[in-house]
C-alpha positions, -999 to +999 in steps of 0.1 A: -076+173-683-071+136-697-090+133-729-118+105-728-121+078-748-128+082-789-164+070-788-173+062-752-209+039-763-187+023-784-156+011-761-191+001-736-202-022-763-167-036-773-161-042-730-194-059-731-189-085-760-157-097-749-166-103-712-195-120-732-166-138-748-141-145-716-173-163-697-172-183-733-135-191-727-147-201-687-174-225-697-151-237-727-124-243-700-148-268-681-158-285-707-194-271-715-204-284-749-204-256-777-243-256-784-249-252-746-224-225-744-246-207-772-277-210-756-263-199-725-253-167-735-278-162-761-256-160-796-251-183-825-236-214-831-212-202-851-200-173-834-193-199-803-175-222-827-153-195-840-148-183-803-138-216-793-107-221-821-098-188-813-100-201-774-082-235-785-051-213-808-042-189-782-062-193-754-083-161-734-059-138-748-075-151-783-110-136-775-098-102-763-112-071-779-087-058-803-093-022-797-112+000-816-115-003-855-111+025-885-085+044-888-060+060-858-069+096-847-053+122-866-043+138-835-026+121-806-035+126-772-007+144-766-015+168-794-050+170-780-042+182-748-018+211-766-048+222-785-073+224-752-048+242-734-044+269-763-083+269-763-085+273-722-063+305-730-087+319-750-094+332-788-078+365-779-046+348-769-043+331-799-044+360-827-081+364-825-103+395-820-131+388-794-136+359-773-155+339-791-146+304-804-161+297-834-152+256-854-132+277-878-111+296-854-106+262-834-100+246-865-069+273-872-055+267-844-054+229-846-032+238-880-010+266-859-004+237-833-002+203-849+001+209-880-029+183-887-058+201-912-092+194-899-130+204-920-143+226-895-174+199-893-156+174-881-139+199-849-173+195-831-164+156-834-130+162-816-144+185-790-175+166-779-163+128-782-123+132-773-123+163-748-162+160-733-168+197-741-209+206-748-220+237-765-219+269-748-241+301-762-233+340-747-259+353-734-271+379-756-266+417-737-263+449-745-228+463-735-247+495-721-270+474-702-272+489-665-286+461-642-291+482-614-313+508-629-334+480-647-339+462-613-351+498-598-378+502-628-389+467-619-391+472-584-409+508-586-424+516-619-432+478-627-460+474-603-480+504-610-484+499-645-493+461-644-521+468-623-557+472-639-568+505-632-597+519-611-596+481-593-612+469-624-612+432-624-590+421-658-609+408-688-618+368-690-619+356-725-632+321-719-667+318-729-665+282-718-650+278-685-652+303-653-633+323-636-616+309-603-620+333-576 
């Protein structure tokens, strides 16, 4: 599974300023005066005139987005995929009792794999924003659970007991509003 990009809202927002910026370089190209240019595409005057000597000292290719600022990833993509495959494996493949994946655990294994130290806090960064993984809870059951028999009681022993006895009609607390029939 490719990983996604590092902050997907943000490479939306950087791909919308600079085609914001190449139709600047398109009206600049047919001569469109810099003040109309700026009221055109609703920005300041100064952003179009540093837009345009950008335009003028290397041409389109000088209002390009630059890629995303801050610092590189600590992992590379290629590392990424390496730890998502060890987690697809599962917790008891990699040394772990149980099956559960806990930030710490996955945080171990990043260490094992990459050698690349990670705060447990900032795992749930990595897995949400660079792999698209959400939270996923166990459902809560008791190993001795025995579907079957609970779905009999339901069935038979359910009905019987809900029902009011003698025919009685159940009790109607409201002393403001009446009973539908």
């Amino acid at each position: 599974m490719p990983t996604i990009a590092r902050r997907p809202a943000a490479q939306h927002e950087r791909d919308r300023l600079q085609a914001r910026r190449l139709r600047a370089a398109e009206l600049f190209a047919i001569g469109v005066r810099q003040t109309e240019v700026a009221r055109r595409l609703g920005v300041s005057r100064q952003s179009v005139h540093l837009w345009h000597q950008r335009w003028q000292a290397a041409g389109t290719d000088g209002l390009r987005s630059q890629g995303p600022t801050g610092p590189a990833p600590r992992l590379s993509d290629v590392q990424l995929r390496q730890v998502e495959q060890a987690l697809l494996r599962g917790a008891g493949s990699n040394g772990f009792v149980g099956e559960l994946w806990t930030l710490d655990r996955i945080a171990t294994v990043i260490q094992r794999l990459t050698g690349v130290r990670h705060h447990p806090a900032h795992i749930w960064a990595l897995l949400h924003h660079r792999l698209g993984w959400t939270v996923q809870r166990p459902k809560r059951r008791a190993a001795e659970r025995d579907q079957d028999a609970i779905d009999q009681w339901v069935r038979e022993r359910w009905p019987r007991i809900k029902q009011t006895p003698n025919g009685a009609e159940p009790a109607w607390s409201s002393s403001t509003r009446a009973r539908l029939a």
